[in-house]
C-alpha positions as CSV (number, residue, x, y, z in Angstrom):
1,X,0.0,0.0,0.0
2,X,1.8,3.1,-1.2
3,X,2.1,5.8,1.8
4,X,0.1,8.7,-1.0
5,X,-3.1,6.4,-0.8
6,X,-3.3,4.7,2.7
7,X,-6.7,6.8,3.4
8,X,-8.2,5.6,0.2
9,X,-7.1,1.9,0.7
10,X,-7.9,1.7,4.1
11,X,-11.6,3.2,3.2
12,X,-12.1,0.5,0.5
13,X,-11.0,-2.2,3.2
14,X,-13.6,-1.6,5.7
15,X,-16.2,-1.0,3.2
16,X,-15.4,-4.8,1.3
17,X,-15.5,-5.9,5.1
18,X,-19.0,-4.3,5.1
19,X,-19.9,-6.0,2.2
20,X,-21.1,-3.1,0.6
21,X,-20.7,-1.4,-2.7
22,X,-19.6,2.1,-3.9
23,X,-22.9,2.8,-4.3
24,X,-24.3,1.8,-1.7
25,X,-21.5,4.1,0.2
26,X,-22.4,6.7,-2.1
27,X,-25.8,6.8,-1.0
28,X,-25.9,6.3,2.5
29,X,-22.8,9.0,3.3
30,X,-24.3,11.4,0.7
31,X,-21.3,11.0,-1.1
32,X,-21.2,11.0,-5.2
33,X,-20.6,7.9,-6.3
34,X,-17.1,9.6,-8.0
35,X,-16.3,10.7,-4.7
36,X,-16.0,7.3,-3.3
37,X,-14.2,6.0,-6.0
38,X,-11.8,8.8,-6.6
39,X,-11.1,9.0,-2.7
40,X,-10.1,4.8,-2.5
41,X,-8.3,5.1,-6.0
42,X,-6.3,8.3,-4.0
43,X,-6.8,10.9,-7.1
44,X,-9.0,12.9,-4.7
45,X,-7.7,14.6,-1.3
46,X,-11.2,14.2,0.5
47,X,-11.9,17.2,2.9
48,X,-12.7,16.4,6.6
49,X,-17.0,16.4,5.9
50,X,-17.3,13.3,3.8
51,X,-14.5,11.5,5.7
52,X,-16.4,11.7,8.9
53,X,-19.8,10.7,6.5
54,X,-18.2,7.7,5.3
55,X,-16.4,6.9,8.8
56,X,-20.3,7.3,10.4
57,X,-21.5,5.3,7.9
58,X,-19.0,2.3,7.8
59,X,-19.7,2.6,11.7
60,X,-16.3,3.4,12.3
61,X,-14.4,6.2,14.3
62,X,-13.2,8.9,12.1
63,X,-9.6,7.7,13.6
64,X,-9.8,4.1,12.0
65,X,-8.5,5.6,8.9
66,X,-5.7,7.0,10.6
67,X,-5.0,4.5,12.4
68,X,-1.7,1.5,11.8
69,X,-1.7,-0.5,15.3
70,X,-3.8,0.2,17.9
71,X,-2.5,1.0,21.4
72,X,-4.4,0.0,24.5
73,X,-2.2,2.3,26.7
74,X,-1.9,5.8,26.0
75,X,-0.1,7.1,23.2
76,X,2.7,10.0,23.1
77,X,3.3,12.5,20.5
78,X,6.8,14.3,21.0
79,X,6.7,17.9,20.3
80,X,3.6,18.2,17.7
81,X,6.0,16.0,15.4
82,X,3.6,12.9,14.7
83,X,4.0,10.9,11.7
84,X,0.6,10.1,10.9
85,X,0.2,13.1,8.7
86,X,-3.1,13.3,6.0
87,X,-3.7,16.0,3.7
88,X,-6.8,17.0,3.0
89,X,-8.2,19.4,0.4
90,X,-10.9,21.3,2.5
91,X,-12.1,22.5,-0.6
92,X,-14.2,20.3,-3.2
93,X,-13.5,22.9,-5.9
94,X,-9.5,22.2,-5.7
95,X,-9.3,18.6,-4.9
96,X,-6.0,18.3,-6.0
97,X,-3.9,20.3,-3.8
98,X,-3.3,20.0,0.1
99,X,-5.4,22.8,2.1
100,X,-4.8,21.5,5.8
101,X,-1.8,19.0,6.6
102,X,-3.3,16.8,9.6
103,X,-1.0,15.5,12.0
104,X,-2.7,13.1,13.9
105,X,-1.9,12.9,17.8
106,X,-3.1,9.9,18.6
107,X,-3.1,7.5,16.1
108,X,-3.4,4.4,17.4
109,X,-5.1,4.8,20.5
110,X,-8.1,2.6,20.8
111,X,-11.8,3.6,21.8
112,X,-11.2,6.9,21.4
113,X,-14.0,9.2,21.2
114,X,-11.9,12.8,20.1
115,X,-9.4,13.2,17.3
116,X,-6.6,15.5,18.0
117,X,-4.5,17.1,15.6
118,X,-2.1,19.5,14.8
119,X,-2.7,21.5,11.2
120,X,-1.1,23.4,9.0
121,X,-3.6,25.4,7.2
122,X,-2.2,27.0,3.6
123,X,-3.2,29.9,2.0
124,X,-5.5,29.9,-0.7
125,X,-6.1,31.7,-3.4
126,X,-10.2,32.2,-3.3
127,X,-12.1,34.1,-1.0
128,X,-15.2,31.8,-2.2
129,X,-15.7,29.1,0.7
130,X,-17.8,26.0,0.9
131,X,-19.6,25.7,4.2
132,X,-19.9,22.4,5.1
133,X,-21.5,20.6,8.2
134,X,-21.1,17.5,10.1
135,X,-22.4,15.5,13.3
136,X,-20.1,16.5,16.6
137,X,-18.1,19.6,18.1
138,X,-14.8,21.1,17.4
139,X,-12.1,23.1,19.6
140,X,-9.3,24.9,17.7
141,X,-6.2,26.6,19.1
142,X,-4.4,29.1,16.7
143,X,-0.6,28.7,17.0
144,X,0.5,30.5,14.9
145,X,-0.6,33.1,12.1
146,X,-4.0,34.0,12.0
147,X,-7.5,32.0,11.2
148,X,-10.8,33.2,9.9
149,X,-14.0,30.9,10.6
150,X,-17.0,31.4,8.8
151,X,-20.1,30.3,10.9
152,X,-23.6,30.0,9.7
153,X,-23.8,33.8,9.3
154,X,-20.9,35.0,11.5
155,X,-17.5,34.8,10.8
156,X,-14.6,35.0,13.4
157,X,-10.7,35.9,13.2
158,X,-8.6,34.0,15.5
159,X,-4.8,35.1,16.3
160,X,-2.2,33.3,17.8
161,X,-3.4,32.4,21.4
162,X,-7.3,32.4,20.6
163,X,-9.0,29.4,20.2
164,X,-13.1,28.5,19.6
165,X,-15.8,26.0,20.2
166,X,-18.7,25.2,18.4
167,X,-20.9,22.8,17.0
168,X,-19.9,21.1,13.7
169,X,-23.6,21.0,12.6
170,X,-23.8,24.5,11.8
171,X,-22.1,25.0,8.5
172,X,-19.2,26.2,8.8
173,X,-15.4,26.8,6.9
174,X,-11.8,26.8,8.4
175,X,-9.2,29.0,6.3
176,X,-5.8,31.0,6.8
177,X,-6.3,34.5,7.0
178,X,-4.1,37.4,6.1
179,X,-0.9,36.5,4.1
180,X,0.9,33.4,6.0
181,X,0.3,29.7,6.6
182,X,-0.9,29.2,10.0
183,X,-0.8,26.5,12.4
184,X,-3.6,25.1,15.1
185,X,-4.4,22.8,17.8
186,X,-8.1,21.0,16.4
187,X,-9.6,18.9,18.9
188,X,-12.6,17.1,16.9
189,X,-15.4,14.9,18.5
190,X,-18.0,12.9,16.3
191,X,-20.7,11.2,17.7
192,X,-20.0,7.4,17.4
């Protein structure tokens, strides 16, 4: 399995296991059934929205596809440097380039019920964002640079320091704002 399409493998796995088809995926997740395909063939970068609507329904944890051998005991990441590392396109219009780098923090750890991470967040050149919405909550930290978050109707600009909470079933969008990368602590929990 190369290292490019782990994700995508891993996803096609657990759906065989489920003895269920593309379409059938398709479907249920509200996924196109190109989606699917192009996600386990690894042409498409998936953003986080249908990952945790396939995850939900393959009745998995959004961490099973990050996941290599689970740990029973806890699991230590030394200094934000994990090398579970995903990169997602955020954005369906540009599917092909890496928006947010995800460095899992604890990949591996069984029965989890939150995904932390560590994410680099690239600029992009649009100012035309996709809101998207999912089952769950998520708390970001900025580290470094500046975030804007578009929610529902509000938006919000995080600096270094700030950090949010809300609820992932609002629509809502996660992009670098001003004219640097930035950097932040996500802690996301899906219902299970």
């Amino acid at each position: 399995m190369s290292e490019e399409n782990q994700l995508g493998t891993k996803i096609q796995q657990i759906r065989e296991n489920h003895e269920m088809t593309v379409e059938q995926l398709a479907e249920k997740s509200q996924c196109s059934r190109k989606v699917i395909e192009s996600i386990e063939s690894g042409d498409l970068i998936p953003s986080l929205t249908p990952l945790i609507r396939i995850a939900k329904v393959l009745d998995v944890r959004l961490g099973t596809f990050l996941d290599d051998a689970p740990q029973i005991g806890p699991v230590m990441v030394k200094s934000g440097k994990s090398e579970q590392v995903i990169h997602f396109s955020g954005k369906e219009d540009h599917p092909d380039t890496s928006a947010l780098d995800f460095y899992a923090l604890a990949s591996g750890k069984t029965d989890r019920h939150m995904e932390p991470f560590i994410i680099d967040v690239h600029l992009h050149e649009t100012e035309e964002y996709k809101l998207a919405s999912h089952e769950g909550e998520e708390f970001i930290y900025v580290m470094e640079g500046q975030i804007e978050i578009l929610y529902g109707q509000e938006k919000y600009l995080l600096s270094k320091g700030d950090s949010i909470y809300y609820d992932s079933i609002v629509p809502h969008d996660l992009h670098a704002y001003g004219d640097k990368d930035s950097k932040i602590l996500a802690v996301v929990y899906t219902p299970f």
